[in-house]
Every structure is written in structure tokens, then in C-alpha cells.
VEXZA-447413 format. One record per residue (C-alpha): residue number from 1; x, y negated, z. Coordinates in Angstrom, 1 decimal. Layout:
N
num: NUM u: X v: Y w: Z
...
//
This chain:
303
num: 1 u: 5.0 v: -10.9 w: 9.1
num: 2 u: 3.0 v: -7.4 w: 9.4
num: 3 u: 3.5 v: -6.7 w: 5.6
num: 4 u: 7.9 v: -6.6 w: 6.5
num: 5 u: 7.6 v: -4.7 w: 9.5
num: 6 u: 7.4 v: -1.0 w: 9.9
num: 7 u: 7.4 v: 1.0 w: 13.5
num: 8 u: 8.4 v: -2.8 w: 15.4
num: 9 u: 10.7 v: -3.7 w: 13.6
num: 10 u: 10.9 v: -6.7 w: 10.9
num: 11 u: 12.4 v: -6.0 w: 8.0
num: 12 u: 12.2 v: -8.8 w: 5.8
num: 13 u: 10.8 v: -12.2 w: 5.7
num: 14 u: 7.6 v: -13.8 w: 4.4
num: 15 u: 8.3 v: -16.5 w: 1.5
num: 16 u: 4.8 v: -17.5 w: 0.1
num: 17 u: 1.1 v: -16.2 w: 0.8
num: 18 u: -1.4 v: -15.0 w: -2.0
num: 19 u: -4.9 v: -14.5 w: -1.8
num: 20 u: -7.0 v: -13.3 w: -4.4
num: 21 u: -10.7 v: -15.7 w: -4.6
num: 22 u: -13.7 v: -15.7 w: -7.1
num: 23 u: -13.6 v: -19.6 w: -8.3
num: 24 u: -16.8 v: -20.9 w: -9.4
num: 25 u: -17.9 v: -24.0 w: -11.5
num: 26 u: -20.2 v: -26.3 w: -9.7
num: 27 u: -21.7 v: -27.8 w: -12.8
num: 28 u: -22.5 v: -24.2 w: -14.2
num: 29 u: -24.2 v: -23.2 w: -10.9
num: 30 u: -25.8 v: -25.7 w: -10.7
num: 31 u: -27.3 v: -25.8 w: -14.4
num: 32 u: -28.3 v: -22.2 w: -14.0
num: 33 u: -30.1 v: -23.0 w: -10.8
num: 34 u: -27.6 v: -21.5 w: -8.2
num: 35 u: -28.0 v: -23.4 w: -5.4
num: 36 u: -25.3 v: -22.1 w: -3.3
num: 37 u: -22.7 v: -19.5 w: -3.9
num: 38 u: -24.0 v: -15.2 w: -3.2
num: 39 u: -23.1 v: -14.1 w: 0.2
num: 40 u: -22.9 v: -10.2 w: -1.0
num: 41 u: -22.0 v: -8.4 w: -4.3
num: 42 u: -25.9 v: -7.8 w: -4.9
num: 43 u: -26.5 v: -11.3 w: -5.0
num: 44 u: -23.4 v: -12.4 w: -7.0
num: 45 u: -25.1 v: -9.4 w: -9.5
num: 46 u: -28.1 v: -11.9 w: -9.7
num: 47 u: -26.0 v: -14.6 w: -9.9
num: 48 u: -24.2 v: -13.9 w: -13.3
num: 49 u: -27.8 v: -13.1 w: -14.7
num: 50 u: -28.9 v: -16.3 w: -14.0
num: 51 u: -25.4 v: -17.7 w: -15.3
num: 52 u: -26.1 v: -15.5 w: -18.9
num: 53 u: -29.3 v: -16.4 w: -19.5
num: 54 u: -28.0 v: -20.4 w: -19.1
num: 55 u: -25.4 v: -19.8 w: -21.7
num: 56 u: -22.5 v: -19.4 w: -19.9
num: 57 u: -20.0 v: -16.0 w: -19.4
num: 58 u: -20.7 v: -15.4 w: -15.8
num: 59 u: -16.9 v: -14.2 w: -14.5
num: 60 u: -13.9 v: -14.5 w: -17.0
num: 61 u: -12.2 v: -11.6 w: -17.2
num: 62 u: -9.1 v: -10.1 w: -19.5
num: 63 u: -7.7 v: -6.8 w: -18.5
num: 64 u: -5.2 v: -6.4 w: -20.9
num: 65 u: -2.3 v: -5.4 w: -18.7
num: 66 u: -4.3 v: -3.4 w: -16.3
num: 67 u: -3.8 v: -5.0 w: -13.3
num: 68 u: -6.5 v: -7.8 w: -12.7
num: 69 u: -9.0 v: -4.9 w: -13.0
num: 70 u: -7.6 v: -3.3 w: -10.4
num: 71 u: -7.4 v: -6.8 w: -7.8
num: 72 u: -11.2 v: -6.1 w: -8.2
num: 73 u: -11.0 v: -2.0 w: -7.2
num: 74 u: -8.8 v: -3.3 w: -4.1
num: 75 u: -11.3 v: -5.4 w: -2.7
num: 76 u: -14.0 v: -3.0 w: -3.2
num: 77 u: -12.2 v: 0.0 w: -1.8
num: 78 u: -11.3 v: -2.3 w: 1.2
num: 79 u: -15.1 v: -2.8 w: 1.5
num: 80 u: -16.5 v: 0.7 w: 1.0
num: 81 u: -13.6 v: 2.7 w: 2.4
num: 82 u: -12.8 v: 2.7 w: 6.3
num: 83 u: -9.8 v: 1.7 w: 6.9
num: 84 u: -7.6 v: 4.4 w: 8.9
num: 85 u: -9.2 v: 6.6 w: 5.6
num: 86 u: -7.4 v: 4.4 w: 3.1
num: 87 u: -4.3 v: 4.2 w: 5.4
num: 88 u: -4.7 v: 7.8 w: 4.9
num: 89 u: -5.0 v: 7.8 w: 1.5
num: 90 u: -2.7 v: 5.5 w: 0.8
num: 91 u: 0.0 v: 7.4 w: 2.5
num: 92 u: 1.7 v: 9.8 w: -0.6
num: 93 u: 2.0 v: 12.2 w: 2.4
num: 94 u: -1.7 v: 12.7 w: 3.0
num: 95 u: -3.6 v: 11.0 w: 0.1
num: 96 u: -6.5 v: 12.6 w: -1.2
num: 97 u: -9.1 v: 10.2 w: -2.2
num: 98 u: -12.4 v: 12.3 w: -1.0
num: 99 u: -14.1 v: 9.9 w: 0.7
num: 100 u: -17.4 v: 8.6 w: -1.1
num: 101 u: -16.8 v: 5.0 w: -1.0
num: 102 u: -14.1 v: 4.9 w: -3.9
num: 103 u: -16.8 v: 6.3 w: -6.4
num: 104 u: -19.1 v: 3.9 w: -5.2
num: 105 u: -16.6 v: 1.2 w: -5.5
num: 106 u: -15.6 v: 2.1 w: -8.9
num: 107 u: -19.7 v: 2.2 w: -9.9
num: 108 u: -19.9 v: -1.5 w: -8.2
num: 109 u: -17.2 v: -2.4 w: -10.5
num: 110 u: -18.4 v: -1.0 w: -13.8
num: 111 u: -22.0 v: -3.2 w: -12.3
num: 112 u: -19.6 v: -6.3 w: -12.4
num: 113 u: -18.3 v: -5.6 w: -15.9
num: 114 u: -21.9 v: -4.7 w: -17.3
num: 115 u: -23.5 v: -7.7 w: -16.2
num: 116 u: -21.0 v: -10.5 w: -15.3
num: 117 u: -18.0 v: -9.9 w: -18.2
num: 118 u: -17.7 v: -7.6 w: -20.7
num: 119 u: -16.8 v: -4.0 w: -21.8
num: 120 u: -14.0 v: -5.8 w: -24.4
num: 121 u: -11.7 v: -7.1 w: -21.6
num: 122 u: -8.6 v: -4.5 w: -22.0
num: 123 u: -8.3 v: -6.5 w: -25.3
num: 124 u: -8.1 v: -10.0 w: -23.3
num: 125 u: -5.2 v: -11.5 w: -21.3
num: 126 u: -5.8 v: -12.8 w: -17.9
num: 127 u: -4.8 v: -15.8 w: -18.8
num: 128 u: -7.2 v: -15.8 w: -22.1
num: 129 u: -9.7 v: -15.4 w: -20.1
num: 130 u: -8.9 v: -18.0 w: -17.3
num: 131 u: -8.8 v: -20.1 w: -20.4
num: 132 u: -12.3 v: -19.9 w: -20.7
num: 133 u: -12.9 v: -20.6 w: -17.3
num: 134 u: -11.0 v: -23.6 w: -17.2
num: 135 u: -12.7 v: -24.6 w: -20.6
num: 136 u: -16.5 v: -24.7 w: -19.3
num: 137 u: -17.2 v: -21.5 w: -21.4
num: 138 u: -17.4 v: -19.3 w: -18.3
num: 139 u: -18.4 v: -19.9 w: -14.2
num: 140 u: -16.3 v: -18.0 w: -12.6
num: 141 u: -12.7 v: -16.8 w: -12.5
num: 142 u: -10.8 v: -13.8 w: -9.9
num: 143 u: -7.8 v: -15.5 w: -9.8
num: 144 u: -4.8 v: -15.6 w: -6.8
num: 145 u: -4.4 v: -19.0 w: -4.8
num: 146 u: -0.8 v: -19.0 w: -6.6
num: 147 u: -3.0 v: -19.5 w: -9.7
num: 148 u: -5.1 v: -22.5 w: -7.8
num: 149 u: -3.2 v: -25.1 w: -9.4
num: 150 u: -3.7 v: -24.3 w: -13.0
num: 151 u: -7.2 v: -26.2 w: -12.4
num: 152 u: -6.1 v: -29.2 w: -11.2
num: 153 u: -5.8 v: -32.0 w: -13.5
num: 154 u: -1.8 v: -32.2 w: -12.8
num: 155 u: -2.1 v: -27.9 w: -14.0
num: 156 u: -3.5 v: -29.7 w: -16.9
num: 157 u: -7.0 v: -29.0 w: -16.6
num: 158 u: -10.0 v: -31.5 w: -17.5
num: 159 u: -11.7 v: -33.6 w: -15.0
num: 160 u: -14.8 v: -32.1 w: -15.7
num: 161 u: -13.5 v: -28.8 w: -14.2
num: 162 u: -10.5 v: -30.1 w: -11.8
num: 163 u: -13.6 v: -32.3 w: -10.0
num: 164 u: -16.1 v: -29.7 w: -10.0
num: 165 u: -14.4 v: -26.3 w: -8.8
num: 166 u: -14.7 v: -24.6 w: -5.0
num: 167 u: -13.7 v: -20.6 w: -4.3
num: 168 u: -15.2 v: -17.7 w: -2.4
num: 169 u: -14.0 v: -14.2 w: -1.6
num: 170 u: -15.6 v: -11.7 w: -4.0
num: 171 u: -18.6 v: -10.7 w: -2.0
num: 172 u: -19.0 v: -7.6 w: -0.1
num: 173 u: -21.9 v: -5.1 w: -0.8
num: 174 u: -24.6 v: -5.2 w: 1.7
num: 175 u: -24.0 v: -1.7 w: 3.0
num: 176 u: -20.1 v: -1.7 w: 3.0
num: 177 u: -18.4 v: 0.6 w: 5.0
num: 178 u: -15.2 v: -0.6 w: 5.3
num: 179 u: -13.8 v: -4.0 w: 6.4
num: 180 u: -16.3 v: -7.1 w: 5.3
num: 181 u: -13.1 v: -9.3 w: 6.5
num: 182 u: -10.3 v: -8.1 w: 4.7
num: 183 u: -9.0 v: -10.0 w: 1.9
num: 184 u: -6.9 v: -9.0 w: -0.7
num: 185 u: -3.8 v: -10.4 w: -1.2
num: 186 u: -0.3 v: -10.3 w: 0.4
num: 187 u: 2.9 v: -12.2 w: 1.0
num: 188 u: 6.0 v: -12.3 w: -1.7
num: 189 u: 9.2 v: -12.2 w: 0.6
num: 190 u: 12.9 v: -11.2 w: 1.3
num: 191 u: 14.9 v: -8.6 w: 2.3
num: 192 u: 18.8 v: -8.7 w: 3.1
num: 193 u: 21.0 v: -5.8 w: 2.2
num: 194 u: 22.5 v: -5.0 w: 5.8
num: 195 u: 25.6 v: -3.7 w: 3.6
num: 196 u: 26.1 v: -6.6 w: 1.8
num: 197 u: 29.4 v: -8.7 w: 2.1
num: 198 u: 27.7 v: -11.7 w: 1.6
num: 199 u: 24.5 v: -10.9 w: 4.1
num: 200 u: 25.0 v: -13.4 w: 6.7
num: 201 u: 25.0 v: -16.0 w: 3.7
num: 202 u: 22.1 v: -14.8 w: 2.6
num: 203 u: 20.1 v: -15.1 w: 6.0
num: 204 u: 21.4 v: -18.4 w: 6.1
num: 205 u: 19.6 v: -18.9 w: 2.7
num: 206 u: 16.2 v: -17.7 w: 3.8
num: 207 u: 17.0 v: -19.9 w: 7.1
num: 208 u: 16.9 v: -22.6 w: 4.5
num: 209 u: 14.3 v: -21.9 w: 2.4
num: 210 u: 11.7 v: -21.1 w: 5.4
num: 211 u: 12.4 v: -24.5 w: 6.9
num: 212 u: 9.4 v: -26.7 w: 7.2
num: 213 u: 10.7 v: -29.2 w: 4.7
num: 214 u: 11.6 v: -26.6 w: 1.8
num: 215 u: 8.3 v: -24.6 w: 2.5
num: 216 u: 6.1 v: -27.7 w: 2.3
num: 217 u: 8.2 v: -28.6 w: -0.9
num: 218 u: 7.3 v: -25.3 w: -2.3
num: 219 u: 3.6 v: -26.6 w: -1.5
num: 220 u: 3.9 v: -29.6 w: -3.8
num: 221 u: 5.9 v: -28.6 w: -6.4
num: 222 u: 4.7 v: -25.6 w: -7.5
num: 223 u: 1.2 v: -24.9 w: -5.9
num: 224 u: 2.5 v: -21.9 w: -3.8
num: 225 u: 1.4 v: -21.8 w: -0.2
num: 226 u: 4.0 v: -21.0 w: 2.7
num: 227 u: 3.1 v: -18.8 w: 5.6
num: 228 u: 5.5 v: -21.8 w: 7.7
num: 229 u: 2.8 v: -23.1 w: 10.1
num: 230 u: 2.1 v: -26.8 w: 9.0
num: 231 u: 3.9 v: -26.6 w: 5.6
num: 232 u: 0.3 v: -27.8 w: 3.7
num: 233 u: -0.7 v: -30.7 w: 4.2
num: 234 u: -3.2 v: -33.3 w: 2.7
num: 235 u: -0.4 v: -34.9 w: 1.5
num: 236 u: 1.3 v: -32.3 w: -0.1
num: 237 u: -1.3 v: -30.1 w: -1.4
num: 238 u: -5.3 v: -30.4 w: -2.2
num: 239 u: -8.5 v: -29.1 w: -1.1
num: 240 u: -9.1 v: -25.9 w: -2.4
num: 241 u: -5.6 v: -24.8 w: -1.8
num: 242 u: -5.9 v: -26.2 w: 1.9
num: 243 u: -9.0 v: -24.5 w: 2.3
num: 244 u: -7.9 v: -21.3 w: 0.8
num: 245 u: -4.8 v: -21.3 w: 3.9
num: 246 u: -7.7 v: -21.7 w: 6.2
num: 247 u: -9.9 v: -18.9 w: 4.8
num: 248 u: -6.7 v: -16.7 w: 4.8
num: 249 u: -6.2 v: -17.2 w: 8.5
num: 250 u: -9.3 v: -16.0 w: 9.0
num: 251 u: -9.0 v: -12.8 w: 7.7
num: 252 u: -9.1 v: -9.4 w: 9.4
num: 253 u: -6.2 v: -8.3 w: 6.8
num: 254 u: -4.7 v: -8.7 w: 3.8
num: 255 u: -5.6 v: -5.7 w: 1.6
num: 256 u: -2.5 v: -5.5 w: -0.2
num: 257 u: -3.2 v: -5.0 w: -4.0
num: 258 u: -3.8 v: -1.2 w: -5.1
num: 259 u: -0.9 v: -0.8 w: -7.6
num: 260 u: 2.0 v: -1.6 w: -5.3
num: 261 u: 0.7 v: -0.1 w: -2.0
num: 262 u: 0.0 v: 3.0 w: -3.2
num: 263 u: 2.3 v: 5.9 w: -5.0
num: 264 u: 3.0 v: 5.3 w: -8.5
num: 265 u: 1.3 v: 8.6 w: -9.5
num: 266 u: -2.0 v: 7.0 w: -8.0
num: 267 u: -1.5 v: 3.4 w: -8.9
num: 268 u: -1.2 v: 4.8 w: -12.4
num: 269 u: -4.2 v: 6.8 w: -11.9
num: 270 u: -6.3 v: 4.1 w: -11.4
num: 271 u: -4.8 v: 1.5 w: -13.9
num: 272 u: -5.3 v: 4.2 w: -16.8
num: 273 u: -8.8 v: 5.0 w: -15.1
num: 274 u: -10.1 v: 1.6 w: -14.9
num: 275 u: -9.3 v: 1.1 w: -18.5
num: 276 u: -11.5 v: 3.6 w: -19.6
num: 277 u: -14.2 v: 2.7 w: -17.0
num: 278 u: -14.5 v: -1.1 w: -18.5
num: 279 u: -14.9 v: 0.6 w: -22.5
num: 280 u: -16.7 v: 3.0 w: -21.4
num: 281 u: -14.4 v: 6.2 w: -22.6
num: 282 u: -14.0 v: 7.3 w: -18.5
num: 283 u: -16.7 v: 8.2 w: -16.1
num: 284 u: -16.5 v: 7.3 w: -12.6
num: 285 u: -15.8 v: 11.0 w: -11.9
num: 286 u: -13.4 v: 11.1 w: -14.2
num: 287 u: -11.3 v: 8.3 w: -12.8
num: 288 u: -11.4 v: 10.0 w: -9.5
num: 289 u: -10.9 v: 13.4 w: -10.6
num: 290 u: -7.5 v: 11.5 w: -12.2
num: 291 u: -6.7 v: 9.8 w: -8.9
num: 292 u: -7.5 v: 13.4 w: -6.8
num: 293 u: -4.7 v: 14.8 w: -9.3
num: 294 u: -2.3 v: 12.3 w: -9.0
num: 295 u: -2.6 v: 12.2 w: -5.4
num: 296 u: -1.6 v: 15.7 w: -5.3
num: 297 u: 0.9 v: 15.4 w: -7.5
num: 298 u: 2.4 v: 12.9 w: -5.3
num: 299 u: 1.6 v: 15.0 w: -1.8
num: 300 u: 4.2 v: 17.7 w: -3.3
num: 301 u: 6.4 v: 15.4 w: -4.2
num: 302 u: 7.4 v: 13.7 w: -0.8
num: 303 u: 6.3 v: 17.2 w: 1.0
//
């Protein structure tokens, strides 16, 4: 409910809830001699060496329309950024992106690229990449829990994966400071134009589709889970996605992805930036110096 209120006061209404998790092949792990999955970024590091040198491509990854690339830099700037600085930052009013932990975030994610994927994924699709993933090739996939059901064997996926797939949130470095709980991620929802002639039908509607039965409908039909209490059940959904409801709960927040909470100027920034951090045309200083500029670009526009 947080993510529709502002000052108190609601202002729209929660329809679904997306988390963003690193899934992982068993089989792969366990052929590579991974014996349980890394509990910080430095070990997951380790862990796609391991994964490499037993054939496999350690995280599939395609960038090719900017955003998954920067799912990943929202994690890690909720991990090495405090958070009343992002808040800060984030804010178009007051954004200026000094503090050190979004270079060193943007360095952990060039380490990711170098050693887990590859330097060729603004030519990939996501869902190229998942492809791979879901095909044995490689052992792990970023992917949202909206995505969950894609490796299922009723998302068409093969047994050998559907049987053999768990999820963990994309490990935070040993020396984070920021949040170690936060979670990226956030809920799709409603508003209702107060001037609309037709307003008090639409409430009505979200009534309807925030009922228990609809939400756990939207459970089983499509994979998506509800933030109704109860909607997702056994019965209705499946273990991972069950799981990932729990894990959300858990959460100290939801770090709400980069390229939507942020100015356009910035979120533009970084998804140009990022680009040219994965092939290797950008520098991390040069993707900040980018997001500095944007972020005053955008201060003088609301000032």
C-alpha cells in the first residue's frame, strides 16, 4: 500500500506484487560443485567461475532494451547507497548522485558482466537470454516473480528445468552500506480519476478485482501474485512462487526499479550509461559524470 500513498494519504490501489530474484539450476550447481547457493555478491562471483569452468553460462543475461541491466544497478544502489541518500537522490529536487556507493555499485556490476555473462548482452533480448536459462545452457536467470511461471512445465518449460529450479535475492556485497533487506521490486496498481463521471464505477471495479476470489484467480491463471492476504495458495499456485510471497514479506522494502522512480533525465542517464558499461565504450566515471549532469538538469527543471 506504501508505493500509492504520499503524505497519509492513499492514492491508488495495489493490483499484483513483483519481485525481482536470481533463479538458479540445481542440476548446474550441483555439477559444478556448488553445494548451496552464495550468501553475498563475492561469493556468487566464485560461483559463476565455478559454473564457467563446468561448461555452463553462469547468469543469462540480454540487455537489449536497457532495462534488465538496470534491475541489477537498483539492487546494488539499494545495497551500497543509504537509504535517506537515495531518497535524496532520487528526489529531481535534490538529486545529485555524490555519494560513493553508486560508483562502486556500477564497478560490482561491470564484476557481474565480466565474469558471470557477457560484454555482448545489449545485442540480446531478455527473453533470448531466459531462453537459455530455461534450455540448460545457463544456471542462472534475474528474472521478476511475474516471470516465475515461464519455468514451469505448464509455462512450457522441460521437466528437467521445471523439477530442478529454486530462487535467491541477488546477493549483497559483504561491506554494503545500504539496506541488505531491501528487495527490488514493486506493485502494478490503480488509480481512479476523482473527475471522472464514471469514478464510482470504477472503484466498484477495483472492489471487484481485489476480492479474494478474483485475486487468487489472477494467481492461477496467469502466475501473477496478489498483495490480497491469502490469495496463493497450494492449490492455486506452486512452490517457488509461494515461496517468493513469503520472501517478499520479509523484506525491509521494495526498491522500486531505477528507471521509473527516478526523473527521466536520470533514468536515461543510467540506461544509456549501463549500455556502454556492459561493451565496454563507458567508464564507471563516465556513467556518473552522465547521471551528475542529468541530475542537474532535472534540479533546474522542477526548481
Amino acid at each position: 500500500m506504501k508505493a500509492f500513498q504520499t503524505d497519509g494519504k492513499s492514492y491508488g490501489v495495489p493490483i499484483d506484487l513483483d519481485a525481482k530474484y536470481l533463479a538458479y539450476n540445481k542440476a548446474a550447481f550441483e555439477k559444478a560443485g556448488v553445494n548451496a547457493p552464495p550468501q553475498s555478491l563475492e561469493d556468487l562471483l566464485s560461483t559463476c567461475d565455478k559454473l564457467k569452468s563446468a561448461g555452463y553460462t553462469p547468469i543469462a543475461f540480454g540487455n537489449q532494451y536497457g532495462w534488465p541491466a538496470i534491475h541489477y544497478i537498483t539492487q546494488l544502489n539499494a545495497y551500497n547507497v543509504p537509504q535517506g541518500t537515495l531518497e535524496k537522490d532520487y528526489n529531481p529536487a535534490s538529486g545529485e548522485f555524490t555519494d560513493p556507493g553508486y560508483a562502486k555499485a556500477l564497478d560490482q556490476f561491470k564484476d557481474v558482466i565480466s565474469r558471470c555473462s557477457s560484454k555482448d548482452a545489449n545485442g540480446v533480448s531478455h527473453e533470448a537470454g531466459q531462453a537459455n536459462f530455461i534450455n540448460g545452457k545457463a544456471a542462472m536467470h534475474y528474472l521478476e516473480s511475474v516471470e516465475f511461471q515461464v519455468l514451469t512445465t505448464k509455462g512450457g518449460a522441460p521437466k528437467e528445468l521445471a523439477e530442478n529450479w529454486d530462487f535467491m535475492r541477488l546477493p549483497a556485497p559483504q561491506d554494503a552500506a545500504g539496506d541488505k533487506g531491501a528487495l527490488t521490486g514493486a506493485p502494478d496498481g490503480f488509480m481512479v480519476n476523482a473527475q471522472s463521471k464514471n469514478a464510482a464505477l470504477a472503484v466498484d471495479f477495483l472492489k471487484f478485482m481485489t476480492n479474494k476470489e478474483n485475486a487468487a484467480k489472477l494467481t492461477a491463471d496467469i502466475g501473477w501474485l496478489s498483495p490480497v492476504q491469502g490469495s496463493a495458495t497450494s492449490a492455486n499456485s506452486f512452490p517457488q512462487l509461494e515461496a517468493a510471497l513469503a520472501d517478499i514479506s520479509k523484506a525491509n522494502q521494495f526498491a522500486i526499479w531505477l528507471d521509473t522512480v527516478t526523473n527521466a533525465e536520470v533514468a536515461n542517464a543510467y540506461l544509456s550509461g549501463v549500455e556502454g558499461l556492459i561493451d565496454g565504450s563507458k567508464s564507471t566515471k563516465d556513467v556518473m559524470t552522465g547521471v551528475q549532469e542529468a541530475a542537474a538538469k532535472a534540479k533546474k527543471q522542477v526548481g
